[in-house]
Residue, then its C-alpha position, 0 to 999 in steps of 0.5 A: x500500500x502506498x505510503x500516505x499522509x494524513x493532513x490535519x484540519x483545524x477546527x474553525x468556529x462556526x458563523x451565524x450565518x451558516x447556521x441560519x441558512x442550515x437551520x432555514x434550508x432544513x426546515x424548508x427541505x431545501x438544498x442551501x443553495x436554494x436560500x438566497x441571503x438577500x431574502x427575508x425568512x417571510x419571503x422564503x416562506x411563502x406566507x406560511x405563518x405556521x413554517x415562519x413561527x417554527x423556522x423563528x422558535x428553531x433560531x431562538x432555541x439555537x441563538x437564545x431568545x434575546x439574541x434573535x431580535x423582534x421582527x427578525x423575520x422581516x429582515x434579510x437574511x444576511x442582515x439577520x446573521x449580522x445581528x445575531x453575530x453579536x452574540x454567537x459563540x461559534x459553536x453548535x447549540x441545541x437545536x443544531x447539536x439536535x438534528x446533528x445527533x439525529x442523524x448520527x442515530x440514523x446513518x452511523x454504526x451503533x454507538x458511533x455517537x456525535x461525542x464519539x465523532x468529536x473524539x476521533 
C-alpha cells in the first residue's frame, strides 16, 4: 500500500450565518443553495405563518431568545446573521447539536455517537 499522509484540519468556529441558512434550508427541505441571503425568512416562506413561527422558535432555541431580535423575520437574511453575530459563540447549540445527533442515530454504526465523532 502506498505510503500516505494524513493532513490535519483545524477546527474553525462556526458563523451565524451558516447556521441560519442550515437551520432555514432544513426546515424548508431545501438544498442551501436554494436560500438566497438577500431574502427575508417571510419571503422564503411563502406566507406560511405556521413554517415562519417554527423556522423563528428553531433560531431562538439555537441563538437564545434575546439574541434573535423582534421582527427578525422581516429582515434579510444576511442582515439577520449580522445581528445575531453579536452574540454567537461559534459553536453548535441545541437545536443544531439536535438534528446533528439525529442523524448520527440514523446513518452511523451503533454507538458511533456525535461525542464519539468529536473524539476521533
Amino acid at each position: 500500500a502506498p505510503n500516505q499522509s494524513v493532513k490535519k484540519i483545524d477546527d474553525v468556529p462556526l458563523k451565524a450565518i451558516e447556521i441560519l441558512r442550515t437551520v432555514i434550508a432544513q426546515k424548508l427541505k431545501k438544498p442551501l443553495s436554494d436560500v438566497p441571503l438577500s431574502k427575508s425568512i417571510k419571503d422564503l416562506v411563502g406566507g406560511k405563518s405556521t413554517l415562519q413561527n417554527e423556522i423563528l422558535g428553531d433560531l431562538q432555541k439555537e441563538f437564545g431568545s434575546a439574541s434573535v431580535p423582534d421582527k427578525s423575520e422581516e429582515l434579510p437574511l444576511e442582515e439577520l446573521a449580522g445581528q445575531l453575530s453579536a452574540t454567537f459563540s461559534g459553536t453548535l447549540g441545541p437545536h443544531t447539536t439536535s438534528l446533528i445527533s439525529r442523524l448520527f442515530a440514523s446513518k452511523m454504526p451503533g454507538g458511533f455517537s456525535l461525542s464519539a465523532a468529536k473524539e476521533y
